[in-house]
N, C-alpha and C positions, 0 to 999 in steps of 0.2 A: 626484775627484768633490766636493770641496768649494769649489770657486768658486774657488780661488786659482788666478795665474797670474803667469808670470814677466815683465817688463815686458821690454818690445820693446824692441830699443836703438833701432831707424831713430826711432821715435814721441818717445823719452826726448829725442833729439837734437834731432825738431822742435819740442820743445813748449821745450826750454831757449833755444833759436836766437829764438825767438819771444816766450818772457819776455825776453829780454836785450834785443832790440829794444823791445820795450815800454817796457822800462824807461827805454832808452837814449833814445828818443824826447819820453817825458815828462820826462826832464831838461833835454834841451835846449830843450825849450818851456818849463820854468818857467824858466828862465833868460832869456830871451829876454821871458817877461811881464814880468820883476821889472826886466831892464835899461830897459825902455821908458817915456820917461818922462808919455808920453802917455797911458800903461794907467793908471802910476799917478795921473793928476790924473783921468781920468773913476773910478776904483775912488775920490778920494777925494773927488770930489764927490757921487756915488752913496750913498757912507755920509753925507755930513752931510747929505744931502736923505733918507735914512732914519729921521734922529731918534732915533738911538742914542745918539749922544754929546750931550754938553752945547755950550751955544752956543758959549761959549768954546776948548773944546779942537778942537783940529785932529788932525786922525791924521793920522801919518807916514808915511816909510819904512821905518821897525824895524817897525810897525804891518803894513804892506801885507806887509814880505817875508815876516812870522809867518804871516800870513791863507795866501800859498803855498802857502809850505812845509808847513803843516798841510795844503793841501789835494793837494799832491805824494805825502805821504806815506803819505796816507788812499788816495791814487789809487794809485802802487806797492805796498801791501801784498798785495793780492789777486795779484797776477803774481808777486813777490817771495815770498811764502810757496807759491804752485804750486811753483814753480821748485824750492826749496827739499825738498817732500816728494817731489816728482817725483824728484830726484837719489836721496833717501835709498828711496823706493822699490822703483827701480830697483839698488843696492847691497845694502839689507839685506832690506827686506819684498816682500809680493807683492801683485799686484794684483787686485783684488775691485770689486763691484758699487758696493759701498757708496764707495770711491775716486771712479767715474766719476762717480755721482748730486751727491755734496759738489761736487765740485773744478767739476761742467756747471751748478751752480744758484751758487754760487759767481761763477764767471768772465761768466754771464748776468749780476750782477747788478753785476760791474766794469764789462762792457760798458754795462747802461743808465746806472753813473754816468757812465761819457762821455762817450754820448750825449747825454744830457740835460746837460749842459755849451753845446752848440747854437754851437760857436766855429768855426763855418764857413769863419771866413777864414783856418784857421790849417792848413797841409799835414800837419801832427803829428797834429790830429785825427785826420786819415781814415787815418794808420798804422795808429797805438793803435786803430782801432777793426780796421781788417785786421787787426792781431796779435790782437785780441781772438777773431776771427771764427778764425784757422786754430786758437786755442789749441782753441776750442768745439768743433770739427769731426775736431779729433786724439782729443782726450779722448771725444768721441761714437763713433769711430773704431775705440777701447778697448774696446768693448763687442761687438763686432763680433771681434775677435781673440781677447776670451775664448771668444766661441762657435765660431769656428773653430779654437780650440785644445783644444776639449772633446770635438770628434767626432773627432781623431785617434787 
């Protein structure tokens, strides 16, 4: 009667199957931004026609793969840290409301920052944004199992 409930394996498995993909996917796109070297002359004429830097300085590649990587990493955290409590969940703690509501407001808001990234032309996109959608829809999913594990 106290809300706790024991985490599913099938769900544990899809939700880690699906960070990993995530993950996997956003690495190989930043890789693929960073090797291109076309990305990086329109990324650096986009900052000198932003008026950031001074006349004189030019931004780099050290510059561009930083800007990335930062944004790589900013982008794997949310999947990365699920993934992470989801395993320890499932081994030590139990699952509760307050889990599902974090981890679904949470994972909404990895998803709109990919969204709103708008890189259409890239197949990686529209993964991350599937991985984004089964993670939502498992974790929603969660909520559902605790109530039919209440009435048995």
């Amino acid at each position: 009667m106290n809300g706790y409930t024991k985490f599913p394996e099938k769900k544990m498995y899809i939700i880690l199957i699906a960070v990993a993909l995530i993950i996997a996917f956003s690495s190989i796109e930043v890789l693929m931004r960073v090797k291109d070297a076309n990305l990086f002359e329109a990324w650096q004429e986009a900052v000198m026609n932003s008026g950031n830097f001074e006349e004189g300085f030019m931004p780099g590649m050290d510059e561009y793969v930083g800007v990335e990587m930062f944004k790589y990493i900013f982008k794997i955290s949310i999947p990365m840290g699920f993934g992470l409590l989801t395993f320890l969940t499932y081994k030590k703690l139990r699952l509760n409301r307050l889990f599902v509501f974090i981890w679904s407001v949470l994972l909404l808001g990895g998803l709109a920052y990919t969204f709103f990234e708008l890189n259409f032309a890239s197949v990686f996109y529209y993964l991350i944004i599937a991985g984004y959608l089964v993670l939502i829809v498992t974790v929603l999913s969660l909520s559902n199992e605790m109530d039919n594990t209440k009435k048995i």
